[in-house]
C-alpha positions as CSV (number, residue, x, y, z in Angstrom):
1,X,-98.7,62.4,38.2
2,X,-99.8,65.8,36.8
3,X,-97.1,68.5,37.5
4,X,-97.7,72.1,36.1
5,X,-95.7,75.5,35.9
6,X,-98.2,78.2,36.8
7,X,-97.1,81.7,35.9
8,X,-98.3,84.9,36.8
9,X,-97.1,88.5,35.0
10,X,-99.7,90.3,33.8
11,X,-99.2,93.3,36.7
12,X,-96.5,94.8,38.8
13,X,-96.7,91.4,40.9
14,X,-94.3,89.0,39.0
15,X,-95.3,84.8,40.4
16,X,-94.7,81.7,39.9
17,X,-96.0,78.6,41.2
18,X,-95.4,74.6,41.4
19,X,-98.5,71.9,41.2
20,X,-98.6,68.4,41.5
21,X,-101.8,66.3,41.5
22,X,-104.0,69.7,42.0
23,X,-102.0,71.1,44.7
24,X,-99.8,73.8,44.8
25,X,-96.2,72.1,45.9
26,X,-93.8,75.8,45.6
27,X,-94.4,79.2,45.2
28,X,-92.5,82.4,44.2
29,X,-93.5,86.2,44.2
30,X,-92.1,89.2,44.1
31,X,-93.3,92.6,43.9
32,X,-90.9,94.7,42.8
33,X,-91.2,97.0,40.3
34,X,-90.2,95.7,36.3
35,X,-88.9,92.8,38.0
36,X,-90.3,90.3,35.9
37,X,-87.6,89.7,33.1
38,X,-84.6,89.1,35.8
39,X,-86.9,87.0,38.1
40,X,-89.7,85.0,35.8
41,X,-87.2,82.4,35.0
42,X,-84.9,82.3,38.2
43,X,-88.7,81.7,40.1
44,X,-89.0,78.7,37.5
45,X,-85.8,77.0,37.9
46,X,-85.2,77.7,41.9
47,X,-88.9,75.9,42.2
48,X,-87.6,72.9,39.8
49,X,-84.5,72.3,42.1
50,X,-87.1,72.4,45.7
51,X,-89.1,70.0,43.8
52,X,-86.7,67.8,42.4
53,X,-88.3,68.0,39.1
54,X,-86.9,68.6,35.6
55,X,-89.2,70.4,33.1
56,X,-89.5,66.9,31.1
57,X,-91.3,65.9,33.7
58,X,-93.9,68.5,33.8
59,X,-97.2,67.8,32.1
60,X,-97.7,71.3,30.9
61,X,-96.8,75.2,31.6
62,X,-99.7,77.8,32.3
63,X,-99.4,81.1,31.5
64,X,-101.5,83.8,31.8
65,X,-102.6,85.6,29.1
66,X,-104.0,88.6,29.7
67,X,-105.2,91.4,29.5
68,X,-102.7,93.4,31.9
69,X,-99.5,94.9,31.6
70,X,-97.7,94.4,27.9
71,X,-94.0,94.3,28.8
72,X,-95.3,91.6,31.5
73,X,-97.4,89.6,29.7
74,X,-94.2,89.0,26.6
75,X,-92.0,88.4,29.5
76,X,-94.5,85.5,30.8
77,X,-95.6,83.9,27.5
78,X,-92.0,84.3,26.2
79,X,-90.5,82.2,28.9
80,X,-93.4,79.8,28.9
81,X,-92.8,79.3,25.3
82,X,-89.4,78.6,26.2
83,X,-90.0,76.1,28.4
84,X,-92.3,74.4,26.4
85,X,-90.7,74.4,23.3
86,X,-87.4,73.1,24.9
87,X,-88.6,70.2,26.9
88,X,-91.3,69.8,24.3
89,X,-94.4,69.8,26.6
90,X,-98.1,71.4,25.6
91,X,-98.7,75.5,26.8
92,X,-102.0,76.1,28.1
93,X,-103.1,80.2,29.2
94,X,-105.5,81.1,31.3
95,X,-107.1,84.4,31.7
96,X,-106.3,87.1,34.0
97,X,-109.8,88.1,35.0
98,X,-110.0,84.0,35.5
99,X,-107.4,83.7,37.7
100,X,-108.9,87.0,40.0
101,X,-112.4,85.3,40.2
102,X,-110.6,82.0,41.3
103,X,-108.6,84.3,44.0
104,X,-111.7,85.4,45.1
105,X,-113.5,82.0,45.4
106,X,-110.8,81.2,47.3
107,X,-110.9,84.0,49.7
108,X,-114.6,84.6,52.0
109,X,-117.0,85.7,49.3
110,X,-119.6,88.8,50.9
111,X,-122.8,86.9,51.8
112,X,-125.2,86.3,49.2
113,X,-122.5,87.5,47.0
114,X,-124.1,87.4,42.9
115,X,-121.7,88.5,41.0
116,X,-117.6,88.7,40.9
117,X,-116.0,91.5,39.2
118,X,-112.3,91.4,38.6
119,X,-110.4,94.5,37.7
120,X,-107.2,94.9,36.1
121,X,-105.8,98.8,36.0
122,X,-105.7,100.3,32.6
123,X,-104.6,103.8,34.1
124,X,-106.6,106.4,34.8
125,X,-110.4,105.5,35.8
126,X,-110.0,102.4,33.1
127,X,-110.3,99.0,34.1
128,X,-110.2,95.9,32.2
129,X,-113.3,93.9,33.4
130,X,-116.0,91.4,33.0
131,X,-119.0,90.0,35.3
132,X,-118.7,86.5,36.4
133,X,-120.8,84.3,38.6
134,X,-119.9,83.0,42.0
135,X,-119.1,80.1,40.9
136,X,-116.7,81.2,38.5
137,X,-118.7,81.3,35.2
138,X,-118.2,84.3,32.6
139,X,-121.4,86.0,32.4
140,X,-120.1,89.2,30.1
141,X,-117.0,89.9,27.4
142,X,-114.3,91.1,28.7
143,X,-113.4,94.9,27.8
144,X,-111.7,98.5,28.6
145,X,-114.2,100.1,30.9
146,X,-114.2,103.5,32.1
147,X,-115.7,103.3,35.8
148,X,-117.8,105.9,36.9
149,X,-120.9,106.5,39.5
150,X,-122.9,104.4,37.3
151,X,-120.9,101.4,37.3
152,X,-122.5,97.8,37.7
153,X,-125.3,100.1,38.8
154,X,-127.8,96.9,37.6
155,X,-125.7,94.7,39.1
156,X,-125.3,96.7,42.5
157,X,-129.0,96.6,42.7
158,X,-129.7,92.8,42.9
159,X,-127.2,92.0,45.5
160,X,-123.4,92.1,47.2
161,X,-120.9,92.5,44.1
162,X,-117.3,91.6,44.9
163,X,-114.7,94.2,42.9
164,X,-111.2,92.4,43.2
165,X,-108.0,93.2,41.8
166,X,-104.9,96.0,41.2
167,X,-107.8,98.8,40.1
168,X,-110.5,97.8,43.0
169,X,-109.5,100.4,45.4
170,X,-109.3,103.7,43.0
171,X,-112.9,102.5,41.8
172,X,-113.8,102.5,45.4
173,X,-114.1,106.2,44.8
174,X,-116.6,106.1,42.3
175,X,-118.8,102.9,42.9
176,X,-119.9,103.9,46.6
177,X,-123.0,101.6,46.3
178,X,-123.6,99.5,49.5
179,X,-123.5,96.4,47.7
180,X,-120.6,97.3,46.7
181,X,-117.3,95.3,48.3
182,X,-113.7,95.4,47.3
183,X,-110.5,93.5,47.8
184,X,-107.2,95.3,46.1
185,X,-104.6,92.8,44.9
186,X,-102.8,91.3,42.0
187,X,-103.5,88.2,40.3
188,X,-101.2,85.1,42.2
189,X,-99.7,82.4,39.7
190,X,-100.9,80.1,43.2
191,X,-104.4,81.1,41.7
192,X,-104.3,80.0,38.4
193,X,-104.9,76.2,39.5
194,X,-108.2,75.5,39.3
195,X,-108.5,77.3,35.6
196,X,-105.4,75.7,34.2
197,X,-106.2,72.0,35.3
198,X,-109.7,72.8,33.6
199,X,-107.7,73.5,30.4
200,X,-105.1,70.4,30.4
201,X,-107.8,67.9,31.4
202,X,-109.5,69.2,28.4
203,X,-106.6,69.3,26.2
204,X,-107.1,73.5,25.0
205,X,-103.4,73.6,24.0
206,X,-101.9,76.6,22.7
207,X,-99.6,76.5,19.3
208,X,-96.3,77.0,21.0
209,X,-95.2,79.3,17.7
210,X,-97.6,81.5,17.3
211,X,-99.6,82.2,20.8
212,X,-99.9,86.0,21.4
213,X,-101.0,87.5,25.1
214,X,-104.6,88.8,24.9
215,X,-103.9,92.8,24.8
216,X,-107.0,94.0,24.8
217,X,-106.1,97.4,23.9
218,X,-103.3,98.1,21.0
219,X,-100.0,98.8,22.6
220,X,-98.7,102.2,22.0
221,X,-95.2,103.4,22.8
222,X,-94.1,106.8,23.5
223,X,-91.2,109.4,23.0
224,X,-89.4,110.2,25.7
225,X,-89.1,114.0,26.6
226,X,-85.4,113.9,28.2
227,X,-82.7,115.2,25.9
228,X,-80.8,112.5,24.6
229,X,-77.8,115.8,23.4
């Protein structure tokens, strides 16, 4: 029996999930804000108890890896390393534009839908996107794109295009195409099934030590303005 820890933290929606033989057997969300270090591992462990399952006896942990939020990817790989490296079990990582397009197969694709977009807010009018096929299959790199009028303009003009994820409803405002549909969400741990089962059966194992979340973009802190004296 195949059981996997799916988790989910690469936005403002922190999730978890539970699957044994391909199906999805618990599940745990929350969507409060910078809620992801206080509830990534509590989700873990209160899914282990409803399961009756220790993390020996999981086959694997899946993580996403990016791109999205940094503070929320470490949180996720971080406690997927953890788990990992303590019951000493293979990591696998799936992407977070993977695990929208899988959200969306899963949902009622726009008829004659040809192509998926998932989006992944990078502030202003900057997404982090890629075009992928219906059926799931990567046609572009991902990258930091600034949306604009022009957007997927090629793409818009062949057929229904599917925008879906936390950035699809501010790019509502500049892709107004007709082709054009969109669902606003965040990517769901319960979503990362299909993807990560790809990647055990096919053994694409992550080194435990020295995995890094797939930025995209540098991280880049800044100075706070409040007086500190």
């Amino acid at each position: 029996m195949e059981n996997l820890i799916l988790i989910e933290t690469s936005t403002e929606l922190c999730s978890t999930a539970m699957a044994s033989d391909g199906k999805i057997v618990s599940y745990r969300e929350s969507g409060t804000p910078r809620s992801h270090a206080s509830m990534t591992a509590v989700f873990t462990n209160e899914m282990l108890k409803e399961t009756g399952l220790n993390v020996r006896d999981c086959s694997a942990v899946c993580v996403s890896m990016g791109p999205g939020s940094y503070t929320g990817l470490r949180v996720g790989v971080s406690t997927a390393k953890g788990l990992c490296f303590g019951a000493g079990i293979p990591l696998i990582a799936v992407g977070t534009l993977d695990t929208l397009v899988w959200q969306a197969i899963g949902t009622v694709l726009p008829e004659g839908c040809r192509y998926i977009v998932p989006m992944i807010d990078a502030r202003r009018m900057e997404v982090y996107t890629a075009i992928f096929s219906p059926d799931g299959k990567q046609l572009t790199e991902t990258e930091a794109r600034i949306i604009d009028a022009d957007s997927f303009g090629q793409q818009l003009a062949e057929g229904p295009v599917l925008f879906i994820g936390d950035a699809a409803e501010k790019c509502r405002t500049a892709i107004t195409h007709p082709n054009a549909h969109f669902i606003q969400c965040c990517p769901k741990a319960s979503s990362m099934l299909i993807p990560a089962m790809m990647e055990y059966k096919e053994k694409r194992f992550k080194d435990v030590a020295y995995f890094e979340p797939f930025y995209l973009k540098n991280f880049v802190a800044t100075v706070s303005r409040k007086k500190l004296f």
